[in-house]
C-alpha positions as CSV (number, residue, x, y, z in Angstrom):
1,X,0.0,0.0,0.0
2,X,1.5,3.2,-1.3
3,X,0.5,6.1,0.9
4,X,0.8,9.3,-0.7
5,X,2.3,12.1,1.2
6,X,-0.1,15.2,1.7
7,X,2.9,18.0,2.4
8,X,6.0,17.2,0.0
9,X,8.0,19.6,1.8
10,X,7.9,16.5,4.7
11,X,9.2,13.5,2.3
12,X,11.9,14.6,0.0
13,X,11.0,12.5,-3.0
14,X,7.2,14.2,-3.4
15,X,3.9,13.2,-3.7
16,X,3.2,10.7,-6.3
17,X,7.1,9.3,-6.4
18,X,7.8,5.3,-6.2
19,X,8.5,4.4,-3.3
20,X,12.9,3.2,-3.2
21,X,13.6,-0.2,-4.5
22,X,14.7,-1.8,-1.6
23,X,13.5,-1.7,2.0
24,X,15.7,0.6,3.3
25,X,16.8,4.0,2.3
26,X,20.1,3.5,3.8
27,X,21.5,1.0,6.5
28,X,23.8,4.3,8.0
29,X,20.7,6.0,8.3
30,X,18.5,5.1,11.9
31,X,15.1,6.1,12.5
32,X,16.0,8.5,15.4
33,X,17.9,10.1,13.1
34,X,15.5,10.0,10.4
35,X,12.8,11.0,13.2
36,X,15.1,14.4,14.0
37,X,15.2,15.3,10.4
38,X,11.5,15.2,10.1
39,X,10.6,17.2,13.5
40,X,13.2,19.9,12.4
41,X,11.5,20.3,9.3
42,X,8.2,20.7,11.1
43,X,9.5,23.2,13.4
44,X,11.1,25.4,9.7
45,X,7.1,25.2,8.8
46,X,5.8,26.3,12.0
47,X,8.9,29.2,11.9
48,X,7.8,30.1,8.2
49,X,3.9,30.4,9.5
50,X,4.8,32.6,12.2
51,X,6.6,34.7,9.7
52,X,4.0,34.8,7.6
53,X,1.4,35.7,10.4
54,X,3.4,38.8,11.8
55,X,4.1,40.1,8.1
56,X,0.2,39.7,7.2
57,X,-0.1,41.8,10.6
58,X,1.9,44.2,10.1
59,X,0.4,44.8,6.2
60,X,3.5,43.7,4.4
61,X,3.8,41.5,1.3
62,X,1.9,38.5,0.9
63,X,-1.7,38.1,1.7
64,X,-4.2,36.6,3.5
65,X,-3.8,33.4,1.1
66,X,-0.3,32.8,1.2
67,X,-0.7,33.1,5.5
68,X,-3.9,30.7,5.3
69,X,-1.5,28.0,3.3
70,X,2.0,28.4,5.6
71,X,-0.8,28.1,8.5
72,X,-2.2,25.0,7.2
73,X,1.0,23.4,6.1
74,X,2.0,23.8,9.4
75,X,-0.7,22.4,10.8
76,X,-0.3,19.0,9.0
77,X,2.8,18.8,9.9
78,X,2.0,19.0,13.5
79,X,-0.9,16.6,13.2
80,X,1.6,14.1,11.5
81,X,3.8,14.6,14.4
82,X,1.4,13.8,16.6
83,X,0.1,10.7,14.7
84,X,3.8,9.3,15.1
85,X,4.2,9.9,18.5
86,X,0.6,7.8,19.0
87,X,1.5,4.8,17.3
88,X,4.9,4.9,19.2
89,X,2.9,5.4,22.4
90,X,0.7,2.3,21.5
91,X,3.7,0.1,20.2
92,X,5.2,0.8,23.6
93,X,2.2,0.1,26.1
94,X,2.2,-3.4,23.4
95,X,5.5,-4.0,24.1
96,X,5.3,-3.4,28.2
97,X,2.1,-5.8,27.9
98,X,3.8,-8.8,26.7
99,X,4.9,-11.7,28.6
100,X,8.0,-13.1,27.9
């Protein structure tokens, strides 16, 4: 099942790309690290809303439109983040339940 990313800026291939050949992306690559790279570039689109909120306040360039879509990028992005950290929550409180 290919799930298509909604923000490209968050996978750097794009929506609509093949997923890689293999499995892996790269073995010198871990998920923490992988994890790190994502909630930075979450945090750069929450930065880049706030930008565009105080210059739309302050009557600058850019417009209500352009604000609306840095605000709702970085909204997805948080709700992503918060998706991932729910499923690690619930792998966890699986992993504590079993017996071994």
């Amino acid at each position: 099942m290919i799930i298509k990313p909604a923000m490209k800026d968050l996978l750097p291939s794009g929506p609509g790309a093949a997923p890689p050949a293999s499995g892996h992306k790269d073995a010198s690559t871990s998920f923490v690290d992988e994890l790190q790279s994502k909630l930075g570039e979450v945090n750069n689109l929450q930065n880049q809303a706030d930008t565009a909120m105080e210059h739309s306040a302050a009557g600058g360039s850019g417009g209500i439109p352009e604000t609306m879509i840095k605000l709702e990028e970085a909204n997805m992005g948080l709700l992503l983040v918060a998706k991932v950290r729910d499923k690690a929550v619930q792998a966890y409180q699986q992993v504590m339940q079993m017996q071994f």
